[in-house]
TIVO-2410 file (N, C-alpha, C; in nm, 3 decimals):
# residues 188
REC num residu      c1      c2      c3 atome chaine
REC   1      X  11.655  12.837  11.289     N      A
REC   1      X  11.559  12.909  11.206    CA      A
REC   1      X  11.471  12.805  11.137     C      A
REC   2      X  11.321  12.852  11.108     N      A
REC   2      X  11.222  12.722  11.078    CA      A
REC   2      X  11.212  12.767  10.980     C      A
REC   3      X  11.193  12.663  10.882     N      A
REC   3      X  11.172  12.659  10.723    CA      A
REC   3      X  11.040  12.784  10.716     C      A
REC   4      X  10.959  12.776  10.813     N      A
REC   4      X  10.835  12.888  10.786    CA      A
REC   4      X  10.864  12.967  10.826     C      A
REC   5      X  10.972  13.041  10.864     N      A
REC   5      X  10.979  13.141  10.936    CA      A
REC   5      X  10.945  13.305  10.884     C      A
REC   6      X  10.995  13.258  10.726     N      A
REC   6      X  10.911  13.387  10.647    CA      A
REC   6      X  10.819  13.377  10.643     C      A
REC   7      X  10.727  13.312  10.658     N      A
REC   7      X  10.600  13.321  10.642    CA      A
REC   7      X  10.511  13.312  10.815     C      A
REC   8      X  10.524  13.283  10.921     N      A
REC   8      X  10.433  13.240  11.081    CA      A
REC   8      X  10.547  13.322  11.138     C      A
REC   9      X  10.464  13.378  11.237     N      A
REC   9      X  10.608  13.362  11.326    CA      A
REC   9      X  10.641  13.258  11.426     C      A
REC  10      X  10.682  13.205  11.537     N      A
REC  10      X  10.753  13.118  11.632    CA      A
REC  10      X  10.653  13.120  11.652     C      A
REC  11      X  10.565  13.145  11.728     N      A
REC  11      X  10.456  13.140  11.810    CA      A
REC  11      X  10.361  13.047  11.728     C      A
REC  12      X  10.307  13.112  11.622     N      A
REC  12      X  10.200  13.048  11.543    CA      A
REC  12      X  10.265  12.944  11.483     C      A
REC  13      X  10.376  12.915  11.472     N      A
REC  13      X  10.445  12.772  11.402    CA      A
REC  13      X  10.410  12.697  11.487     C      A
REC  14      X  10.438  12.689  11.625     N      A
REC  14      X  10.437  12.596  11.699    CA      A
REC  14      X  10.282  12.557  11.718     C      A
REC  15      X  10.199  12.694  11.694     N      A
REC  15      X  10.047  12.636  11.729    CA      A
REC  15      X  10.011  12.561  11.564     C      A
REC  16      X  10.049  12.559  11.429     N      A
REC  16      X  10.053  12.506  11.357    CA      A
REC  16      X  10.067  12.368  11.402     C      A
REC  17      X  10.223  12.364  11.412     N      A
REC  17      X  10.239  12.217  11.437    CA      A
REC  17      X  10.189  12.175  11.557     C      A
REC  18      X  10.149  12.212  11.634     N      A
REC  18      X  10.074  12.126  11.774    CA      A
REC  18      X   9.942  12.117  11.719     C      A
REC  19      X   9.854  12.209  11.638     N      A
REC  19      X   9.749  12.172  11.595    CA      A
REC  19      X   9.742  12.053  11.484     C      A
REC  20      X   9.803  12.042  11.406     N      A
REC  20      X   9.835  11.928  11.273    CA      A
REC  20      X   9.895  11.821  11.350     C      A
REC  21      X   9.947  11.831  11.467     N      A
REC  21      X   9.984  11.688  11.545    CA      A
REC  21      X   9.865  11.648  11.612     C      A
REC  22      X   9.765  11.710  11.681     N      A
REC  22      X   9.659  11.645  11.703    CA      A
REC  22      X   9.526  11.621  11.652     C      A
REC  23      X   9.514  11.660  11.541     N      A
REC  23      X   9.433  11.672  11.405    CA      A
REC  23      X   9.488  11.522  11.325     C      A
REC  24      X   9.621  11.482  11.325     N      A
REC  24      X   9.667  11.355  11.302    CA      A
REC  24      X   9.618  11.256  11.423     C      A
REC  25      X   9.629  11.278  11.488     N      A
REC  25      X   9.608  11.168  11.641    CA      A
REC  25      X   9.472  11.132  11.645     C      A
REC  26      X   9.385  11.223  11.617     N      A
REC  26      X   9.230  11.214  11.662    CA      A
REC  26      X   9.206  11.146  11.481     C      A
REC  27      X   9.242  11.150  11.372     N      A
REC  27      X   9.205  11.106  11.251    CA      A
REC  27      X   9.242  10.959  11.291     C      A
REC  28      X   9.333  10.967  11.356     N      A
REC  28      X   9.408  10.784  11.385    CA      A
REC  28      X   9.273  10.711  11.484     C      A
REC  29      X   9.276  10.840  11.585     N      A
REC  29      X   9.158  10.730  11.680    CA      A
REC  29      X   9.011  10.735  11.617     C      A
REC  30      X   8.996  10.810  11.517     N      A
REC  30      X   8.915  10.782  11.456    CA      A
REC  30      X   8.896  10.649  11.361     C      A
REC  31      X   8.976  10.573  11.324     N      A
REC  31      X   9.012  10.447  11.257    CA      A
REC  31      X   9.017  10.323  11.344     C      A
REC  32      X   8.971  10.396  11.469     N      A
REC  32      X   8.975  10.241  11.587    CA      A
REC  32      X   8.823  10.226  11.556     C      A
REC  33      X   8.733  10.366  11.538     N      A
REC  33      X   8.605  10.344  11.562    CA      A
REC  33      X   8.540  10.274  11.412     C      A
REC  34      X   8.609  10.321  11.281     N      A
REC  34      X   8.616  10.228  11.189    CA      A
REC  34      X   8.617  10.096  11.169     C      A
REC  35      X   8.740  10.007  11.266     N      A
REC  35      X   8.755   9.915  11.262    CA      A
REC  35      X   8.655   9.820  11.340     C      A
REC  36      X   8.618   9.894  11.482     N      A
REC  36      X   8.474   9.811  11.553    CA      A
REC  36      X   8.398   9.831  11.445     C      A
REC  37      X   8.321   9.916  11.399     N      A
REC  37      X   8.239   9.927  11.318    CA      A
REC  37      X   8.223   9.763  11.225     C      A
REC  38      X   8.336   9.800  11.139     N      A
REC  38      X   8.357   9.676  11.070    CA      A
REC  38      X   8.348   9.548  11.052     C      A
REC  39      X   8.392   9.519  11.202     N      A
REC  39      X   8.405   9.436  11.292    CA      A
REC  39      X   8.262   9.352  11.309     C      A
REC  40      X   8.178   9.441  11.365     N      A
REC  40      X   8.024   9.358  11.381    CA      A
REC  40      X   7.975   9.350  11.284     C      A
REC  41      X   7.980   9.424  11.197     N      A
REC  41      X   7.920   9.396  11.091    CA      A
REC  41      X   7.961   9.296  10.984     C      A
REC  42      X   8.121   9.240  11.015     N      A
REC  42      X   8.185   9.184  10.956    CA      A
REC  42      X   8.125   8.991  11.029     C      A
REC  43      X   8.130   8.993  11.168     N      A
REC  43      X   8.095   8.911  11.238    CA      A
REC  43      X   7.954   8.887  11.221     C      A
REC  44      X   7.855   8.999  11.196     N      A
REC  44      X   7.688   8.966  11.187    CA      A
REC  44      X   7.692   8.868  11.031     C      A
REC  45      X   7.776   8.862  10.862     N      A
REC  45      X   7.821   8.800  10.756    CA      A
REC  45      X   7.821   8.645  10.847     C      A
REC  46      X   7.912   8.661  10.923     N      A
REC  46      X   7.960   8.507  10.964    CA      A
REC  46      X   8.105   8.487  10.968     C      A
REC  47      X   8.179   8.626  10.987     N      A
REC  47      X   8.350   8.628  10.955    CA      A
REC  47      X   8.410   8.558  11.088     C      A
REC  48      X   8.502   8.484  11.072     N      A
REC  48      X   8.567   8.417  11.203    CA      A
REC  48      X   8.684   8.510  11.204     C      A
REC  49      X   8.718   8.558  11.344     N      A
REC  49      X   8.846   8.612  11.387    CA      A
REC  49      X   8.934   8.530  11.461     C      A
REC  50      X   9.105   8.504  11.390     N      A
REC  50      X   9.143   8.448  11.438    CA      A
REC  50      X   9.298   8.504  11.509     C      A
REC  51      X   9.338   8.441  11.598     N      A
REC  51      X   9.474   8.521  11.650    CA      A
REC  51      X   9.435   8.645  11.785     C      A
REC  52      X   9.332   8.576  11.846     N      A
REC  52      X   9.233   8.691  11.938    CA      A
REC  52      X   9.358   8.732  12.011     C      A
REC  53      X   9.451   8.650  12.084     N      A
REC  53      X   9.535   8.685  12.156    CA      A
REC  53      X   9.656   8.763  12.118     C      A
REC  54      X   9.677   8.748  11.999     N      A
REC  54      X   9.801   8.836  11.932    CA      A
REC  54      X   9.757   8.959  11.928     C      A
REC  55      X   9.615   8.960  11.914     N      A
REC  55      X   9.522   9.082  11.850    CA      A
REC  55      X   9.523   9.210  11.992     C      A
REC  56      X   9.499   9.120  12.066     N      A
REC  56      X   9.525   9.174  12.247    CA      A
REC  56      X   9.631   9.229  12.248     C      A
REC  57      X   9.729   9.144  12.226     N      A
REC  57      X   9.875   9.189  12.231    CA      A
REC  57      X   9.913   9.351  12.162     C      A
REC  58      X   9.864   9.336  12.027     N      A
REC  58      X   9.868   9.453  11.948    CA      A
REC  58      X   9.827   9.567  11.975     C      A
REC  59      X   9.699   9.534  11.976     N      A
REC  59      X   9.612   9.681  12.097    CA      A
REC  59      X   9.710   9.730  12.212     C      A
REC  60      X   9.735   9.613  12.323     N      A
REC  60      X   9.788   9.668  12.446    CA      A
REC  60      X   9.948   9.761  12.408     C      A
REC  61      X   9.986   9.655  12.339     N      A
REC  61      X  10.109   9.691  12.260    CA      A
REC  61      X  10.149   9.884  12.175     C      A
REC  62      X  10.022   9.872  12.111     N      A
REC  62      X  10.050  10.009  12.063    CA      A
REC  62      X   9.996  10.148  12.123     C      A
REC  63      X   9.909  10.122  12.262     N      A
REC  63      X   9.828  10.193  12.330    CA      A
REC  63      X   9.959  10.218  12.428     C      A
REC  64      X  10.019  10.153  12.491     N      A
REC  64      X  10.167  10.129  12.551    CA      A
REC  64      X  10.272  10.208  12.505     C      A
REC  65      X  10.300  10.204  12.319     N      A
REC  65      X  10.415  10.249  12.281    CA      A
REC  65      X  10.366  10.416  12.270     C      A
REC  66      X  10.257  10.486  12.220     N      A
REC  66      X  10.199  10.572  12.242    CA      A
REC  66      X  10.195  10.675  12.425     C      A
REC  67      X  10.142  10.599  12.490     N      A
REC  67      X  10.229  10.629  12.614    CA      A
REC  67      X  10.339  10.625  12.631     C      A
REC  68      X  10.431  10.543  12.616     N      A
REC  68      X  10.549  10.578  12.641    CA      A
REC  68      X  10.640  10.664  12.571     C      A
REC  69      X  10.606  10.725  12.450     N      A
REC  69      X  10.637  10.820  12.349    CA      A
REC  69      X  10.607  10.962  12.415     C      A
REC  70      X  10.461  10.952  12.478     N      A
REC  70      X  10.443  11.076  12.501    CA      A
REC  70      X  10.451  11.127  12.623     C      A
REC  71      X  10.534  11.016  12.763     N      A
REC  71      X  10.570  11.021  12.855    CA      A
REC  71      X  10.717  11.068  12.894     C      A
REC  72      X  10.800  10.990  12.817     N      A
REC  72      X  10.913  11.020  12.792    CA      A
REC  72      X  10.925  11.129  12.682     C      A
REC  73      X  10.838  11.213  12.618     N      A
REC  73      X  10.845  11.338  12.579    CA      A
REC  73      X  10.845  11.461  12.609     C      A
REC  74      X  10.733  11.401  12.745     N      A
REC  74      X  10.694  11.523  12.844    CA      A
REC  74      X  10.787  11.529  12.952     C      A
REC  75      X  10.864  11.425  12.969     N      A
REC  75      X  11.005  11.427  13.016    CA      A
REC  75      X  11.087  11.508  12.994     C      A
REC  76      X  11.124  11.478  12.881     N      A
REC  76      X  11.232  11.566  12.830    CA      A
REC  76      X  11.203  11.696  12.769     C      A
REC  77      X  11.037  11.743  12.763     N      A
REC  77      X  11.024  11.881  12.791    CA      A
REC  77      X  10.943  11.911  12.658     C      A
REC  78      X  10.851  11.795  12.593     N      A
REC  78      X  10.794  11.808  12.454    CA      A
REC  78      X  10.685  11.919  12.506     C      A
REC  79      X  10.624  11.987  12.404     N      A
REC  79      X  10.655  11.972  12.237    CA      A
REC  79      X  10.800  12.049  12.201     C      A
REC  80      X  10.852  11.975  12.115     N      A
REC  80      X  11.001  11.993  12.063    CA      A
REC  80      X  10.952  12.119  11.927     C      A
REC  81      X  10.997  12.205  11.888     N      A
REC  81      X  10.988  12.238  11.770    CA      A
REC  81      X  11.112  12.272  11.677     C      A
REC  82      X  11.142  12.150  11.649     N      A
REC  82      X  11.273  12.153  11.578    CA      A
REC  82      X  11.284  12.084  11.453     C      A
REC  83      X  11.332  12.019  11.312     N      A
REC  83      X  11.348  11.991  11.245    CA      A
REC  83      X  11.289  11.824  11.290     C      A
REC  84      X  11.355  11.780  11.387     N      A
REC  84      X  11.309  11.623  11.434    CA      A
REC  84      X  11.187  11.581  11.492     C      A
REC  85      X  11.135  11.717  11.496     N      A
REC  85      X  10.971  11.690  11.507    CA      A
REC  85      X  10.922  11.724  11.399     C      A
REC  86      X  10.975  11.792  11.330     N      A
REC  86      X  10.880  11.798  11.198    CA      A
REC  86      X  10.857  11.663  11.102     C      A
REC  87      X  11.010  11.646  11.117     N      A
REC  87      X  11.068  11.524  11.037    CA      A
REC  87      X  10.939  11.384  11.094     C      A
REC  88      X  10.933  11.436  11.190     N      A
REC  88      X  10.863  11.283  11.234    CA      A
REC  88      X  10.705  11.331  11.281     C      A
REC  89      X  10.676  11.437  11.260     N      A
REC  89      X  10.524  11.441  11.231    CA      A
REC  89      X  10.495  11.404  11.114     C      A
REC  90      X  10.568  11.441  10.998     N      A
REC  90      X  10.589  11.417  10.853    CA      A
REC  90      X  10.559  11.246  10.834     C      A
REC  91      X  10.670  11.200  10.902     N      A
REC  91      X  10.642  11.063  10.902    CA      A
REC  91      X  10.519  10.982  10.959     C      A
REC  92      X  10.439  11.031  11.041     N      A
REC  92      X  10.282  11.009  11.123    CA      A
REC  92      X  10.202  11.081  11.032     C      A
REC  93      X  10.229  11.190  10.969     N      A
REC  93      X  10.116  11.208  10.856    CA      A
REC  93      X  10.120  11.099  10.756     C      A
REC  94      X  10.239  11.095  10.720     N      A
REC  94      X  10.231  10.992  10.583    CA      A
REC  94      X  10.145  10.879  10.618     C      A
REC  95      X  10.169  10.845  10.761     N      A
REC  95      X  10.111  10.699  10.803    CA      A
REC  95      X   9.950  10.694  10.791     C      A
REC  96      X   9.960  10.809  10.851     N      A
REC  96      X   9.812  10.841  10.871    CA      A
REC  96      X   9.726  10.850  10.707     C      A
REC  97      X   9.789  10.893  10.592     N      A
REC  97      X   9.729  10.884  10.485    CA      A
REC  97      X   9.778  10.730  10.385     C      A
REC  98      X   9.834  10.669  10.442     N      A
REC  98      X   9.845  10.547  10.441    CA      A
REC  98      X   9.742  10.414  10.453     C      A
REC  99      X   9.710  10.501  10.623     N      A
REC  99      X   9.590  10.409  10.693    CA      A
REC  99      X   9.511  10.432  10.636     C      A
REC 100      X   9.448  10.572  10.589     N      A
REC 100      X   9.322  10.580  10.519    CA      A
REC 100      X   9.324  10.551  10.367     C      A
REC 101      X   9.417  10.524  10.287     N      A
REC 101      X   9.420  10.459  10.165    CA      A
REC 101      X   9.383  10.314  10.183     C      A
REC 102      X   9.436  10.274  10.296     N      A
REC 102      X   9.437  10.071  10.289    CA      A
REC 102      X   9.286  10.075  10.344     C      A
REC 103      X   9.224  10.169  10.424     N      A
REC 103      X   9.072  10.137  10.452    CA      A
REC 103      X   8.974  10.152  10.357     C      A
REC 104      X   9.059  10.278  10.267     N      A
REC 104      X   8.918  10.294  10.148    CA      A
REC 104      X   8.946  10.129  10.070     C      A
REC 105      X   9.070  10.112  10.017     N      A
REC 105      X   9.098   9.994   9.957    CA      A
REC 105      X   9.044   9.906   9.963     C      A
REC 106      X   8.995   9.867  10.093     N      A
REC 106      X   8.934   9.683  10.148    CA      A
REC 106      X   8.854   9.699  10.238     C      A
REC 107      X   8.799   9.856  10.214     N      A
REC 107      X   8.688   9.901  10.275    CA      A
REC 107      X   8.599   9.813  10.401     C      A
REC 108      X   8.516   9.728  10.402     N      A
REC 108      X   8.447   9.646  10.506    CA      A
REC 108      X   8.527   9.560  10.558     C      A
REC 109      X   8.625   9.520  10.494     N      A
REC 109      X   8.697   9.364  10.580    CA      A
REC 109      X   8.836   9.425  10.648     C      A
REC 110      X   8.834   9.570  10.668     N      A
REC 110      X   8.966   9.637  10.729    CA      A
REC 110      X   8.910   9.681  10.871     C      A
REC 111      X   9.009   9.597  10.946     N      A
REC 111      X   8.991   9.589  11.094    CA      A
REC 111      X   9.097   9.576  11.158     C      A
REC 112      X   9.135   9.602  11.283     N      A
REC 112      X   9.277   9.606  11.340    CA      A
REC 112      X   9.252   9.459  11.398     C      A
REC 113      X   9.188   9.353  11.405     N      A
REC 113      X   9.186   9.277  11.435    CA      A
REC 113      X   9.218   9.153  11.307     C      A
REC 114      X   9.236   8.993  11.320     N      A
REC 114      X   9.263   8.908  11.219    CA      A
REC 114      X   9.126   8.854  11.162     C      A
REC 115      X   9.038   8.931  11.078     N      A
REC 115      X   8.894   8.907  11.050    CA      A
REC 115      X   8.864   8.797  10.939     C      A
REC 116      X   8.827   8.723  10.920     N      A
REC 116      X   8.762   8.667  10.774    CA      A
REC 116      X   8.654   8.643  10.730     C      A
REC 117      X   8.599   8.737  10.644     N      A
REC 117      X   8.453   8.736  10.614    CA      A
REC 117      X   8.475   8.586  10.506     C      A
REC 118      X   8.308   8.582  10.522     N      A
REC 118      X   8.273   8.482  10.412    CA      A
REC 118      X   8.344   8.518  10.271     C      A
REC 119      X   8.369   8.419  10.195     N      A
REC 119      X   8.427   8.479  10.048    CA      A
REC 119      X   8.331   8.519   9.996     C      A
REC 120      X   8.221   8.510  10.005     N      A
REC 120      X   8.166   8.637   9.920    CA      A
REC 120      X   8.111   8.801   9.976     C      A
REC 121      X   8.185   8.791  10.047     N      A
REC 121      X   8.220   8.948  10.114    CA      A
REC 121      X   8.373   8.983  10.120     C      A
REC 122      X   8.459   8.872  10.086     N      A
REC 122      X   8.590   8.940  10.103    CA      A
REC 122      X   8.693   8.896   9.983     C      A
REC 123      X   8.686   9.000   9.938     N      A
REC 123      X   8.751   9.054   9.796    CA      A
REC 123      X   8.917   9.027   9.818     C      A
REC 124      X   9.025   8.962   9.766     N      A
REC 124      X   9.137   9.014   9.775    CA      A
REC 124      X   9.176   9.142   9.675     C      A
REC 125      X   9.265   9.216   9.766     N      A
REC 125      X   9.294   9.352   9.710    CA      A
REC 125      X   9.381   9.284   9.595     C      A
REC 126      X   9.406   9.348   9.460     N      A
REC 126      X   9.540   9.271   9.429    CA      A
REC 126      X   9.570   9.427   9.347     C      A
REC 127      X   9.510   9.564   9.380     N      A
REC 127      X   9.615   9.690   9.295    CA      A
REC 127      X   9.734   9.697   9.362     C      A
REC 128      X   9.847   9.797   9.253     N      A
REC 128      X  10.026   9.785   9.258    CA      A
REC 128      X  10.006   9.758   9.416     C      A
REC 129      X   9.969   9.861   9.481     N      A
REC 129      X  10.004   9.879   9.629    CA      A
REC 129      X  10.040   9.738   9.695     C      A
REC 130      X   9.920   9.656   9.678     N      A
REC 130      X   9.892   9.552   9.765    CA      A
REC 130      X   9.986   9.481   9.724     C      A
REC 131      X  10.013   9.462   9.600     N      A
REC 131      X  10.093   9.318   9.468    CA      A
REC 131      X  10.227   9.340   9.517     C      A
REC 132      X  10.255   9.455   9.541     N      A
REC 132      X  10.412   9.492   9.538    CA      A
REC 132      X  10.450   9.564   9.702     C      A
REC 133      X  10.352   9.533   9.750     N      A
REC 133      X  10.393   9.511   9.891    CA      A
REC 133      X  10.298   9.469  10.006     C      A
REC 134      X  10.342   9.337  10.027     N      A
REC 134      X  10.252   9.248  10.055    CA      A
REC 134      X  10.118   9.292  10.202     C      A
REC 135      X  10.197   9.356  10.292     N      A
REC 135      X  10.112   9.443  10.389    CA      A
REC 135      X  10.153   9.557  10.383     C      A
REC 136      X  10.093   9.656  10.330     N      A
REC 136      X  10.102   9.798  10.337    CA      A
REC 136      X  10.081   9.872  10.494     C      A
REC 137      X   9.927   9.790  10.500     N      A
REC 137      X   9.857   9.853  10.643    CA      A
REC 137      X   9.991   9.818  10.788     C      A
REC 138      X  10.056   9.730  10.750     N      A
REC 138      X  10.179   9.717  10.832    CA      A
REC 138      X  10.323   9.816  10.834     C      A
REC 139      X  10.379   9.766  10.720     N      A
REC 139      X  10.498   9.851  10.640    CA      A
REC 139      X  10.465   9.988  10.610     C      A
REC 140      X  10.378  10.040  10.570     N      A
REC 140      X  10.367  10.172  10.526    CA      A
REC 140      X  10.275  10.231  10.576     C      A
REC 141      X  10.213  10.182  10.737     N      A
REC 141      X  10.124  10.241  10.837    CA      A
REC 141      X  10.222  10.268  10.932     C      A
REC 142      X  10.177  10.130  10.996     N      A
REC 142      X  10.224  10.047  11.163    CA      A
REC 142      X  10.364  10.133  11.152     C      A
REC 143      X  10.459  10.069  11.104     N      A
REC 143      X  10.559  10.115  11.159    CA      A
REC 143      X  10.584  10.250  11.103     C      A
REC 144      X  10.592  10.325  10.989     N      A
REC 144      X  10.639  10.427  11.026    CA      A
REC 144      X  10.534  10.498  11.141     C      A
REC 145      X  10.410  10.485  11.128     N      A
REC 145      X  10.358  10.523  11.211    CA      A
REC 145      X  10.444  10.557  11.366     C      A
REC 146      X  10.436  10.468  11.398     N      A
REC 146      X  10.520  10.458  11.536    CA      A
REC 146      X  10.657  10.519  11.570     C      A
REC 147      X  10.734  10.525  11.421     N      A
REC 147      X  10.840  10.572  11.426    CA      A
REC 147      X  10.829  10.690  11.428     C      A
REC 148      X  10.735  10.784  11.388     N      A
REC 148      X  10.727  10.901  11.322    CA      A
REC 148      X  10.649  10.978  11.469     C      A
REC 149      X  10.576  10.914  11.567     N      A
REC 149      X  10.501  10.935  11.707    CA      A
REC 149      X  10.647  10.939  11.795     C      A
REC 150      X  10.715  10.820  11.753     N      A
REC 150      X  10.842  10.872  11.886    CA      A
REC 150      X  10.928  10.969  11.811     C      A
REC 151      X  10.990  11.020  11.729     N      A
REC 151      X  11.071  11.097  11.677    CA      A
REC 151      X  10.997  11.233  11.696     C      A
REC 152      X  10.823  11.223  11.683     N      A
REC 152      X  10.795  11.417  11.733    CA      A
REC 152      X  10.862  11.426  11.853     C      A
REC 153      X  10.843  11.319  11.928     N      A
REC 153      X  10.841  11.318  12.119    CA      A
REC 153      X  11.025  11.360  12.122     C      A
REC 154      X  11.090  11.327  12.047     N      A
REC 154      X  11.220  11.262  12.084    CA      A
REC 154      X  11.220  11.184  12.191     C      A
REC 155      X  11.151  11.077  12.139     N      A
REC 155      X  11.127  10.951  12.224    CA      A
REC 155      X  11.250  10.870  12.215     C      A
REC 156      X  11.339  10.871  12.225     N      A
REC 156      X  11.493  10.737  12.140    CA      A
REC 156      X  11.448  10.628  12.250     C      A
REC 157      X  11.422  10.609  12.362     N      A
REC 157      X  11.371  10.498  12.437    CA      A
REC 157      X  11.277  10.389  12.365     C      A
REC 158      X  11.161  10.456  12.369     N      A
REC 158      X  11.015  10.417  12.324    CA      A
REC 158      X  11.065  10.377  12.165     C      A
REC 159      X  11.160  10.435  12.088     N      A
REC 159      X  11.140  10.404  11.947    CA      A
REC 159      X  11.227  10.289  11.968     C      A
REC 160      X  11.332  10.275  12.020     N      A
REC 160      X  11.439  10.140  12.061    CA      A
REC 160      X  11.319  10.023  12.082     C      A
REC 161      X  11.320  10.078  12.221     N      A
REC 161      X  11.285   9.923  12.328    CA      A
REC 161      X  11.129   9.901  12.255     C      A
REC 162      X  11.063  10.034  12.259     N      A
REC 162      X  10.932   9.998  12.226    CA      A
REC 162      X  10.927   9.941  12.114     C      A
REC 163      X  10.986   9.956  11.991     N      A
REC 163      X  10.969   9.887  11.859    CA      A
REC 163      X  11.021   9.745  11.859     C      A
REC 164      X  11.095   9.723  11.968     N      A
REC 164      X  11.146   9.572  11.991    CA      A
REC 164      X  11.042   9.502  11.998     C      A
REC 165      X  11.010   9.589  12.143     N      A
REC 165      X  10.893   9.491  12.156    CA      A
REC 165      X  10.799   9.491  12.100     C      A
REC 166      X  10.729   9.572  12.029     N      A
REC 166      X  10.617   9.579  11.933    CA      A
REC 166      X  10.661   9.486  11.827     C      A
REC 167      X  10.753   9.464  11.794     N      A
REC 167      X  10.763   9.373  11.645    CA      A
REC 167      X  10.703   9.257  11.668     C      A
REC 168      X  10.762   9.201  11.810     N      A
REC 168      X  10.689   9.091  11.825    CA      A
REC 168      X  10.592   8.993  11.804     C      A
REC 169      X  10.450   9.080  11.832     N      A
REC 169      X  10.316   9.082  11.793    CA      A
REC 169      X  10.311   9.077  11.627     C      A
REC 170      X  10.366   9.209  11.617     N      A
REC 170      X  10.341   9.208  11.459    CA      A
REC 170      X  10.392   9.144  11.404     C      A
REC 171      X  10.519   9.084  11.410     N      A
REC 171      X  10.568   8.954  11.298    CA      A
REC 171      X  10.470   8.881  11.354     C      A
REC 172      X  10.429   8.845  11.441     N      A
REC 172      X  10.320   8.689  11.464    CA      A
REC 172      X  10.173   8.723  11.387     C      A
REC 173      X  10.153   8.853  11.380     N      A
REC 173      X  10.030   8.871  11.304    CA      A
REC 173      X  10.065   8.869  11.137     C      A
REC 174      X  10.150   8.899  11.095     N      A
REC 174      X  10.202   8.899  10.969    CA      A
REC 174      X  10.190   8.730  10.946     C      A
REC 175      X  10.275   8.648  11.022     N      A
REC 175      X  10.261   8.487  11.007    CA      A
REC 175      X  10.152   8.457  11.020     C      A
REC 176      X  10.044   8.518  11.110     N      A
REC 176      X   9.910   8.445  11.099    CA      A
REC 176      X   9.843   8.490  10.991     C      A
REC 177      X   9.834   8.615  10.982     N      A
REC 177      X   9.742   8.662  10.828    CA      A
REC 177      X   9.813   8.597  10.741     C      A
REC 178      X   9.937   8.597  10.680     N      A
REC 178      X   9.922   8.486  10.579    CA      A
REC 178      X   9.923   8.348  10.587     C      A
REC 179      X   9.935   8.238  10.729     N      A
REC 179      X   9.866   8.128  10.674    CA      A
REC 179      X   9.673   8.122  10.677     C      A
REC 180      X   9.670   8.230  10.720     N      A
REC 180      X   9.505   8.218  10.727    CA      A
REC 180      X   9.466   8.260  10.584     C      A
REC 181      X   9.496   8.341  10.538     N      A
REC 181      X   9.471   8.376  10.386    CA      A
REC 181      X   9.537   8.311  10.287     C      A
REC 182      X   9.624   8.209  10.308     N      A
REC 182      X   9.636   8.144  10.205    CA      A
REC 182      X   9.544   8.004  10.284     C      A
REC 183      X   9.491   8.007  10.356     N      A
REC 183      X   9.418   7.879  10.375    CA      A
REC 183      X   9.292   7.918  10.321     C      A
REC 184      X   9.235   8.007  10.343     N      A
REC 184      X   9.131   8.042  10.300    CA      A
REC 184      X   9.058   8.088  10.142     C      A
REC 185      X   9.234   8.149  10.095     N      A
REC 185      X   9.208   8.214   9.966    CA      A
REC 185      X   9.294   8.143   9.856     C      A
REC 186      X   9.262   8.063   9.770     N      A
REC 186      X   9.349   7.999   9.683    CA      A
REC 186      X   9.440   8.098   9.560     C      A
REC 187      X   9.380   8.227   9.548     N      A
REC 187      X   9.439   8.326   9.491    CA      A
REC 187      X   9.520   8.413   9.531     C      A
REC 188      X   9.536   8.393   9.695     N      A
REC 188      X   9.604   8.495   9.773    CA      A
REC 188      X   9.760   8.429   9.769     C      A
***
């Protein structure tokens, strides 16, 4: 029995949640077109990007774990409508209002790539969020993000192997953004 059940019936729950799952997905790929955006305009300043290849990695990496979430979902017979998809759409919304907090935050210099504008275009963030946890757009995007995409699917594969391998990249981008920002930023 679904928590809405007094209120939708089965039918319209499920078109609920299949609609609010891809109303999340398309807000996400909407934040790729954000980040090009950014990007040239960040590069027309004079910003150097560094870590091009990790940056590759990341893209291929999460375009990958996304397929394989929703491959091995359609496998096993998604869309699921059960508590563990809610649970983990829940968790891809949060991400998703996550991502769009850290973009309003650092607004022009937020890019999925390793960007550095001139310092006088690039502000360090330093509100609670940022101070008290050092990458948000990582920790309180990226991964639940991902976690919360394989758990609609009941992906347990893709959230295992794929998050293995996804860390990869991302600890190396985590090590590069901060020696690049502390090379760059004496306050960072």
């Amino acid at each position: 029995m679904s928590t809405f059940a007094p209120y939708f019936s089965q039918d319209m729950q499920h078109v609920i949640l299949t609609f609010v799952f891809y109303v999340l997905v398309i807000t996400r790929l909407i934040s790729i077109f954000i980040s090009a955006a950014n990007e040239r305009k960040l590069k027309k300043m004079g910003a150097i990007e560094y870590g091009k290849r990790n940056s590759t990695l990341l893209v291929i990496a999460h375009f990958a774990y996304y397929i394989a979430a929703v491959t091995e979902g359609t496998l096993n017979g998604a869309f699921f409508y059960d508590g563990l998809s809610y649970l983990g759409l829940a968790v891809y919304a949060f991400s998703i209002v996550i991502l769009y907090y850290v973009i309003c935050a650092i607004r022009h210099v937020w890019t999925v790539k390793l960007i550095i504008a001139p310092k006088s275009h690039h502000v360090i963030n330093k509100s609670p969020l940022f101070k008290y946890i050092k990458h948000p757009n990582y920790f309180l995007n990226i991964i639940p993000e991902l976690i919360g995409f394989a758990l609609f699917f009941h992906a347990w594969i893709t959230l295992i192997a794929g998050m293995i391998i996804y860390l990869v990249p991302l600890i190396t981008r985590i090590r590069q953004e901060e020696a690049v920002m502390k090379e760059h930023f004496s306050e960072y």
